[in-house]
Every structure is written in structure tokens, then in C-alpha cells.
C-alpha positions in Angstrom: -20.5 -14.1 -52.7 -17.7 -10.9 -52.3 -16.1 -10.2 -49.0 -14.8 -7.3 -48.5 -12.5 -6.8 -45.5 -11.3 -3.5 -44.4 -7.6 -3.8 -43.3 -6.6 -4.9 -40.2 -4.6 -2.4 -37.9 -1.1 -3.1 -37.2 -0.3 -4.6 -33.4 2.8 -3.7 -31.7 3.4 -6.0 -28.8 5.9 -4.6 -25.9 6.9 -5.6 -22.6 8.4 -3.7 -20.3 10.2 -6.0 -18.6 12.9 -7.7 -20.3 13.9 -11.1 -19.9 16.6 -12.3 -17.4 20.2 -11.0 -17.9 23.1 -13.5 -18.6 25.4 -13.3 -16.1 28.2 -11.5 -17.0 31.6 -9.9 -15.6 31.5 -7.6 -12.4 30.8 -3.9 -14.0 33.9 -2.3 -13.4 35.0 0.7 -16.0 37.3 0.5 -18.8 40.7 0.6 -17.1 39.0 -2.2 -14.7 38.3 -4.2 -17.4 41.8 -3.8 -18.7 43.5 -4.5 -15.9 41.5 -7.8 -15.3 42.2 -9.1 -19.0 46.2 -8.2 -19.0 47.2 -8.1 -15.3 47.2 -11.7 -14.8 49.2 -12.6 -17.6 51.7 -10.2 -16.9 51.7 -11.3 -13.1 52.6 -15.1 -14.2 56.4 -14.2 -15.7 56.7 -11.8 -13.1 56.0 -14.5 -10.6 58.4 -17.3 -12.4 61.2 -14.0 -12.6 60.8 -13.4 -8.9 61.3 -17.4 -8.2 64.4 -17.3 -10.5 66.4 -14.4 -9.1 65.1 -16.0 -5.2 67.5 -19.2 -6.8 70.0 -17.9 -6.6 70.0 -17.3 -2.7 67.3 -19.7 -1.3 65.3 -21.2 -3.4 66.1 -24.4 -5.3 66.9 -23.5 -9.2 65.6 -27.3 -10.0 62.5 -26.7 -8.8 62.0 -23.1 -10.1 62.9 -24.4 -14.0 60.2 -27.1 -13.5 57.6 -24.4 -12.3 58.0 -22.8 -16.3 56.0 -25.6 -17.6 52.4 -25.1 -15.3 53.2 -21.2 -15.8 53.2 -21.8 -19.6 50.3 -23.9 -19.2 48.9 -21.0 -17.2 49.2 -18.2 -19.6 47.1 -21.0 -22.0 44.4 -22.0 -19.3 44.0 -18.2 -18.8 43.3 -17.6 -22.5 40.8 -20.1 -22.6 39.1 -18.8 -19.3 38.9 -15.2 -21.2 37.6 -16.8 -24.4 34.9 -19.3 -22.9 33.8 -16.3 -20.3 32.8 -13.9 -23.6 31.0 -17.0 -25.1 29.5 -17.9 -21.9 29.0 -15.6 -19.5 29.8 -15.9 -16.2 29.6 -19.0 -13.3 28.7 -20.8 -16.7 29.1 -24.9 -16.2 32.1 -24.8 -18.9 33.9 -22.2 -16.5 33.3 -23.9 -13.3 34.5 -26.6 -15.0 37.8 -25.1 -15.9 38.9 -22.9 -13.3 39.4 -25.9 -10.8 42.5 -27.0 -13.4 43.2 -23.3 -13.6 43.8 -23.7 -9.6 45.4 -27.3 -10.2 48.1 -25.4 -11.8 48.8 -22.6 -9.6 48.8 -25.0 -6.6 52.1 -26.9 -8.5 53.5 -23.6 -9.8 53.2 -22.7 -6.2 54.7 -25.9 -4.6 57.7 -25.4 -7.3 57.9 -21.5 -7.1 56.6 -20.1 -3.9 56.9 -16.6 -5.8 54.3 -17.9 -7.9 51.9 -16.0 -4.9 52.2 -13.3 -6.5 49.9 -14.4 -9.4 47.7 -16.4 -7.2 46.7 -13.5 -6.0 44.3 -13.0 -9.1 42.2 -15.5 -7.4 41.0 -12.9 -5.1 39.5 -11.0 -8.7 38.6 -14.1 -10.3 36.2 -15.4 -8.1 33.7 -12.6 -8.7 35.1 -12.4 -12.6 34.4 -16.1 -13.9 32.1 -17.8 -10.9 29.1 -17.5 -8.5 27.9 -18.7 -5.2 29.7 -21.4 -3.4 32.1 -22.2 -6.0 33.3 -19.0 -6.0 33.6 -18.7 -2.4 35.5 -22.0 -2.2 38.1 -20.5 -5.0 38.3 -17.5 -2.5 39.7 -19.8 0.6 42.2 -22.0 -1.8 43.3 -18.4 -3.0 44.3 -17.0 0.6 45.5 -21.0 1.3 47.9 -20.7 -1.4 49.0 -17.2 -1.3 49.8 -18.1 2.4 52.1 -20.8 0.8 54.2 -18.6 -1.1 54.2 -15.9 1.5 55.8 -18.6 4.0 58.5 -19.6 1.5 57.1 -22.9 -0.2 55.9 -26.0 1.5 58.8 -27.2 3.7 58.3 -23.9 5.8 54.6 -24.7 6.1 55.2 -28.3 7.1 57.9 -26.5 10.0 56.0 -23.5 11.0 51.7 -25.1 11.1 50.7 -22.3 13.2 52.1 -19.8 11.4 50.6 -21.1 8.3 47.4 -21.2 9.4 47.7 -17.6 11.2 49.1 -16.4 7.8 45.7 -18.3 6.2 43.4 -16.6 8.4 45.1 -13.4 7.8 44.3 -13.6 4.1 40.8 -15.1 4.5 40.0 -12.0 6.6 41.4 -9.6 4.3 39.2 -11.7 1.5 36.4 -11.3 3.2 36.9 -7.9 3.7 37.1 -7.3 -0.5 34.3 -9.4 -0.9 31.7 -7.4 1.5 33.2 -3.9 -0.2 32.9 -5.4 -4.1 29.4 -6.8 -3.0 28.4 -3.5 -1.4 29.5 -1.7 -4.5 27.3 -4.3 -7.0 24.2 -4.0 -4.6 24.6 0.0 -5.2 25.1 -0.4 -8.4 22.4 -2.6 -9.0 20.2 0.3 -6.8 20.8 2.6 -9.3 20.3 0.9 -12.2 17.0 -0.3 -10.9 16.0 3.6 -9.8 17.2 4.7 -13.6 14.7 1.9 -14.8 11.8 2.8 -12.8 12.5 6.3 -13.9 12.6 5.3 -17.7 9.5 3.3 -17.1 7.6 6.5 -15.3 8.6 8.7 -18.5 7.2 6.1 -21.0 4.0 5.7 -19.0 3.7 9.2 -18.6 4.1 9.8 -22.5 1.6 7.3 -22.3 -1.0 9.3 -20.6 -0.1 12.5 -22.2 -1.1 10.7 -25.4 -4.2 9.4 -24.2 -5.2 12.2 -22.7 -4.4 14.2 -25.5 -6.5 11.8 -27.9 -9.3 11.7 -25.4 -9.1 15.3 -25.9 -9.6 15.7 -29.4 -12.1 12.7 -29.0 -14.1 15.3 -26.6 -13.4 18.5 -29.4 -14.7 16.0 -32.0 -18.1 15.4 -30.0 -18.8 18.5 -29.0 -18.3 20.0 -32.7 -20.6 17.2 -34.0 -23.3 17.8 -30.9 -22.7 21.8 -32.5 -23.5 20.5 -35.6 -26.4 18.3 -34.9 -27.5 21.1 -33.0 -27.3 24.2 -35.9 -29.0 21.1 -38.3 -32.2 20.9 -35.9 -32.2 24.1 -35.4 -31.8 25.9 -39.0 -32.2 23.2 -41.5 -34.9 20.7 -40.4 -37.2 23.2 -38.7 -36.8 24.9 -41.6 -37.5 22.2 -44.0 -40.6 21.7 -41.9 -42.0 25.0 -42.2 -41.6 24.5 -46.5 -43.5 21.3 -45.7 -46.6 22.7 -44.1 -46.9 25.9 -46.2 -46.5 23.6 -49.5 -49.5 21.5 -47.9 -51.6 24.6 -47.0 -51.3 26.2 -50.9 -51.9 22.5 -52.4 -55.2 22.7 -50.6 -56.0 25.5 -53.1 -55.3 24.3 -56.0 -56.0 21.4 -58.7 -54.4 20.3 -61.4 -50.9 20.8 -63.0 -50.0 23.1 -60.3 -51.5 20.4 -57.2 -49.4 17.8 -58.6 -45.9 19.8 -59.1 -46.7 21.0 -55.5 -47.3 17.6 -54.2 -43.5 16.7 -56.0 -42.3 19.3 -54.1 -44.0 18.4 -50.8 -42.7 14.7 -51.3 -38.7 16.3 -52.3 -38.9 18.2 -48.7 -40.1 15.2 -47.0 -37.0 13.4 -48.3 -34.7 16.3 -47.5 -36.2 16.1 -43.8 -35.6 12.9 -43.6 -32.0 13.2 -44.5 -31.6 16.0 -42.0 -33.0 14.0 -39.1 -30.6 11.4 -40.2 -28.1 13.5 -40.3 -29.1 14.5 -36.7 -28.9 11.4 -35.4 -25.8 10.5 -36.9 -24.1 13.9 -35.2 -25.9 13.7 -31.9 -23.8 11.3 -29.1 -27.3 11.3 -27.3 -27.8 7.7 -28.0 -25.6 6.2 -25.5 -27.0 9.0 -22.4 -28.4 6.5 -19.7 -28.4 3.9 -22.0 -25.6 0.8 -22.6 -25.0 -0.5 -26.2 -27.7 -2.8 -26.6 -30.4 -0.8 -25.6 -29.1 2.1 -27.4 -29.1 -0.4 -30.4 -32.2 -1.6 -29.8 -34.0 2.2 -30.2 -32.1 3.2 -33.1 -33.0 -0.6 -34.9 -36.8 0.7 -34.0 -36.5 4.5 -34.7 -35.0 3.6 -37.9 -38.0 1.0 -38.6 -40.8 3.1 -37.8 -39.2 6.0 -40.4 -38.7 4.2 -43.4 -41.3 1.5 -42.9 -39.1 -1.8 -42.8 -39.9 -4.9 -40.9 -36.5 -5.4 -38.4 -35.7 -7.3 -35.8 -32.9 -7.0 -33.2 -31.2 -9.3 -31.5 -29.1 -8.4 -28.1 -30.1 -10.7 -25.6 -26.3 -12.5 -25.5 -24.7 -9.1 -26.0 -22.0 -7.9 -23.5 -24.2 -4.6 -21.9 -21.0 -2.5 -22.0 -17.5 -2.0 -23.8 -15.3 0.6 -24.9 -16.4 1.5 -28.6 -20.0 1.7 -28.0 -20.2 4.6 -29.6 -18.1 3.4 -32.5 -20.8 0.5 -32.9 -23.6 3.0 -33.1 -22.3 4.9 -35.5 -21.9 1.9 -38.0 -25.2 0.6 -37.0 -26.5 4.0 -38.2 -24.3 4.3 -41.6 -25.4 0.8 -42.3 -29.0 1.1 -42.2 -28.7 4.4 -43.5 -27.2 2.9 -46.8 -30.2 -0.2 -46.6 -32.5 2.4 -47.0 -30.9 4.4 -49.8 -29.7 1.6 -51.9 -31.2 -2.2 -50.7 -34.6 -1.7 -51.1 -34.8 -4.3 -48.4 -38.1 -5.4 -47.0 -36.9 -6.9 -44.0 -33.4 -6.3 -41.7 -32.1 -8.3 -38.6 -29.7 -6.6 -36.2 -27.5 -9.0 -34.0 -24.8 -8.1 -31.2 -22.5 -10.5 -29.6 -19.5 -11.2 -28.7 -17.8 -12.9 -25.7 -15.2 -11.6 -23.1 -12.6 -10.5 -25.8 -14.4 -9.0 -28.8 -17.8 -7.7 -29.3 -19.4 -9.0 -32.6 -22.1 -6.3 -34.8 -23.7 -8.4 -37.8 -26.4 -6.3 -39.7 -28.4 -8.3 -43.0 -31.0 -7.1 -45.2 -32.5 -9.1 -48.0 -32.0 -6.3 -50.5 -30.9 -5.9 -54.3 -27.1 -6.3 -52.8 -24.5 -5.2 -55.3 -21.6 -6.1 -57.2 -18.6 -4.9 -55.1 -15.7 -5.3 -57.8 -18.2 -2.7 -59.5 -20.1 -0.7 -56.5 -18.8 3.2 -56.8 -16.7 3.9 -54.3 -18.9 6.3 -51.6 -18.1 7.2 -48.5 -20.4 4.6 -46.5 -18.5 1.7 -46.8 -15.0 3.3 -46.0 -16.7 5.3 -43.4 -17.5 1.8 -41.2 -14.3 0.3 -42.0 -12.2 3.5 -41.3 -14.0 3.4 -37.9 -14.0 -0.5 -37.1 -9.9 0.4 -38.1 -9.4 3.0 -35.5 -11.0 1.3 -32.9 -9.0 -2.0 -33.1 -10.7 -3.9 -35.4 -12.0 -5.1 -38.1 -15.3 -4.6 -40.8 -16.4 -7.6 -43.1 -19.0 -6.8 -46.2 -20.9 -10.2 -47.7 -22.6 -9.4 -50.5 -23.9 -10.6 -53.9 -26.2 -8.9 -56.9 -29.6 -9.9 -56.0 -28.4 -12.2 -52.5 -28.4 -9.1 -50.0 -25.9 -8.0 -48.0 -24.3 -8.8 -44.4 -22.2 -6.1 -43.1 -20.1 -7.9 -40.0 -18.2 -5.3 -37.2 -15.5 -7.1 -34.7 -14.5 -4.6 -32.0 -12.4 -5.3 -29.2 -14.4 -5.0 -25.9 
């Protein structure tokens, strides 16, 4: 046995909707995201210069030359913060991980160097930059707690002035706050926007969506209505014509006998075959099939039509077939250029029809027990590539069985 199998169309699979985002840094432009990388480096020798030059006055030197060890470590804590935030993305389990001995270390710089507040202020940005939820909201109150620290004058003052520590603390937690709500404000809009700028790319593509299928269901309709012309012009002209040949030829072979009977009775017997052709023709053009009728039964009175004109037992079998589906049409019209080839070429004596299918595909399977053919050798007409180019176009796919002498089993899978 030879299968034949027309080629499958290509499937593009889409989604609209991508998958979830990584976190990742606050937007902010490019001189934000400038100043977030380089500011806080540059803030910690700032911060240790401040403390040296205070010193000299009223701060101890001691402690200030201890505080250059955590503000070297700093500077390297901070590098691997920027590096592990590109890899990771933001309030990653490796960051929240880090920043806590990122904190460590600005709490001792601090205790060492109250001028080291001037770098803990980063902690305000960092919170949003590297963390999320309640981790980054507890960085945000050991931020204000420590920049109130410095701000006092070191630890000693704290320990001497408790109230104004914490009215310092509460100071900075308010003004915190107060970033936070703004920054959050500013993502929500942001956010807004890029959601509306979505829904608007997603409105053009479904639009060009619909003009397409409105345009194809236009040229679907210009395509029908040429064929009904067609069908129409053929009726009208060619068959009725081919008739009226017919019934004079029969009227002069009355007439006559001999040589000149018989070479009218050939002729006779040509028209009949040319009106055949034409009324196939006619039913292959004409959409009426399918007018208040579904698939099956449309299937069912072609099977018989087609019977009853060339004389060959066939049976039909739709009883499991899904009563509707979206190429009807495009199974009719293979039904029809299948038979119409099984009684050109099969010399079949018997044919069984079948239509099935389930929820997902709808299944045409059409067998004679013809002469079949060799299909490595078969001339290339335009039957066969006719039903496959159609199964194609429609989504699916057209399967020929078929052997010299073993008949043939054309096989149609349509999506539903």
C-alpha cells in the first residue's frame, strides 16, 4: 500500500500574555540609574573625610581610623550587592541575604564615625533598589535609626540625650515614609501606564486581527458568489444547451438506420457524457448544498445524487458525525472531487462514505473497491492536489491509501 499525505500547515502558537516579570530595579531614567550605581560609593569616602576633618575638633581620631576598615569593607559589600542584583533581580534570597551585613557594617562605621550618616542615607534608596515587602521596610526604620545616630554626634550623645534620639528617629521615619508613599505613587502610575500602553497594543493586534478575517471572509464571499455566477452561466448556456443537442440527435436517429443511426447514437452517447460533466461541474460550483441543511445531511444527498447518476452501489455512514463545524463546505467539496475521480478512473462497483470525528477534529474517509493506481506513477492531475490544497487551507490534513488493483481510501482530517 502508498500513502500519500498532503503537507501539514505550519502552526504558530502565541500568547498574549507573557509570563511573570523578574523583579527588577525601580524604573527610574538613565541619570537615576547612574546616580544609584556611583552615588553610594562616592558617599562612603566622603563620609570617612567628613569624620577625619570632625577629629580634629570633636571627634576621636582613634576611632575615626578604625571606621576605614568597615568603609573599605563597604565599598566591597556594595560591589557585590550591584553584581548579585544584575544576576538576580531584585528582593532575590541571595540579596536579602546580604544586605543585612551590608547594614552590619554601616551600623560600626557609624558607631566609629558618626559622619558615616551621610552614606547611610543610601538606605533610604536601597530599600526599594535591592528588596521587597517587609524586609525592605525593616531596612527603612534601621536606616532613619542610624542616620539619627550620626546626626546626634555618635553614640555617647544618644546614650545622654534618649528623647532626643528618638524625636530625631521619628523625624526621619516620617520623612521615610513620606519618600516611600511618593516613590510608590510614582510605580503605581507607572505601572498604570504601562498596563493602558498594553491594552492598547493588544486592541491593535486584535483589530489587525479582524481586519484580516474580515478581509478573508471577504474574498471567501467574492469567491462564492463568482462560483454561484459560474454554476449559474453553466446551467444556463452549456447544459441546457447540451440538452437540446441531445433531444434533436434522438429525434433524427429515429429516421434513420444504418451507418448513419449508429454514428448518431455515438454522438448521442458523447453529449450525454458532456452533460454529465456539466452537471458535475454545477454541483461542484453551486454552495447550495449546505442551504438548510448541516454536513451530514448535505453528505448524505450528494453520496445519493451521485449514486443514482452513475449507477454505483454506496453507502453513507454519518450517524456518529458532529451535525456542524466550520469547513463544511470544505468537506463537500472533497467529497465531490473524490467521487468525481471514482467515477472517471476506479471503475468501482461499490463506495462507502463515512464522517466522524469527535470534539476536536472532524474525520471524512471515502473507499471504493476500484482498479486503484500506482501513485509513485499516477500523472499528476489536478484532483488530488485540489483536496489536499483544500484539507491544507483549512487546517488540516488529506491522506490517499491506495494500491494497483486494492482500491483506494481517500482520508480528510479537518479541525471542527
Amino acid at each position: 500500500m502508498v500513502t500519500l499525505r498532503a503537507p501539514a500547515p505550519w502552526r504558530v502558537e502565541s500568547s498574549e500574555h507573557a509570563g511573570p516579570r523578574r523583579p527588577g530595579p525601580a524604573r527610574t531614567g538613565r541619570l537615576g540609574e547612574l546616580l544609584e550605581v556611583w552615588l553610594p560609593p562616592m558617599l562612603v569616602p566622603v563620609s570617612w573625610g567628613a569624620g577625619w576633618i570632625a577629629s580634629q575638633t570633636w571627634l576621636s581620631t582613634v576611632h575615626v581610623a578604625w571606621s576605614l576598615i568597615p568603609a573599605l569593607l563597604l565599598l566591597g559589600t556594595r560591589w557585590l550587592l550591584e553584581r548579585t542584583l544584575v544576576g538576580t533581580g531584585r528582593g532575590s534570597r541571595a540579596l536579602t541575604a546580604l544586605y543585612p551585613l551590608h547594614l552590619m557594617l554601616v551600623a560600626i562605621s557609624t558607631l566609629l564615625n558618626p559622619m558615616t550618616c551621610i552614606y547611610a542615607f543610601v538606605g533610604y534608596i536601597d530599600s526599594a533598589r535591592f528588596l521587597t515587602g517587609t524586609t525592605g521596610r525593616l531596612v527603612v526604620v534601621a536606616t532613619a535609626l542610624l542616620c539619627a545616630v550620626g546626626q546626634l554626634g555618635g553614640i555617647r550623645v544618644v546614650v545622654a540625650e534618649v528623647w532626643f534620639f528618638v524625636a530625631l528617629a521619628v523625624v526621619n521615619l516620617v520623612v521615610a515614609a513620606g519618600m516611600m508613599v511618593l516613590a510608590g505613587d510614582r510605580e503605581r502610575a507607572l505601572d498604570e501606564r504601562e498596563q493602558a500602553v498594553r491594552e492598547i497594543e493588544r486592541m491593535h493586534r486584535e483589530n489587525a486581527r479582524l481586519q484580516e478575517e474580515l478581509l478573508a471572509r471577504a474574498r471567501e464571499a467574492g469567491v462564492e458568489e463568482e462560483r454561484g455566477r459560474l454554476s449559474r452561466e453553466i446551467h444556463d448556456t452549456v447544459a441546457q444547451g447540451l440538452v437540446g443537442v441531445i433531444r434533436q440527435l434522438e429525434a433524427v436517429g429515429q429516421g434513420v438506420d444504418g451507418a448513419a443511426r449508429h454514428r448518431i447514437g455515438v454522438a448521442e452517447e458523447a453529449a450525454r457524457d458532456c452533460l454529465l460533466e456539466a452537471r458535475r461541474a454545477v454541483e461542484g460550483l453551486a454552495p447550495h448544498q449546505l442551504s438548510g441543511a448541516d454536513a451530514a445531511d448535505a453528505l448524505a444527498a450528494l453520496v445519493a445524487r451521485w449514486a443514482r447518476t452513475y449507477r454505483v452501489v454506496a453507502t453513507v455512514d454519518v450517524d456518529d458525525a458532529p451535525r456542524t463545524g466550520r469547513h463544511d463546505d470544505v468537506l463537500l467539496r472533497i467529497a465531490q472531487e473524490a467521487l468525481a475521480n471514482i467515477a472517471r478512473h476506479a471503475g468501482a462497483g461499490a463506495v462507502t462514505v463515512h464522517l466522524g470525528g469527535d470534539a476536536e477534529v472532524r474525520v471524512l474517509r471515502i473507499e471504493d473497491d476500484g482498479r486503484g493506481f500506482d501513485a509513485s506513477a499516477a500523472p499528476r492531475g489536478h484532483g488530488l492536489a485540489n483536496m489536499a490544497e483544500r484539507a491544507r487551507r483549512a487546517g488540516g490534513e488529506l491522506e490517499v491509501r491506495t494500491a494497483p488493483g486494492a482500491g483506494c481510501t481517500i482520508t480528510a482530517r479537518l479541525p471542527r
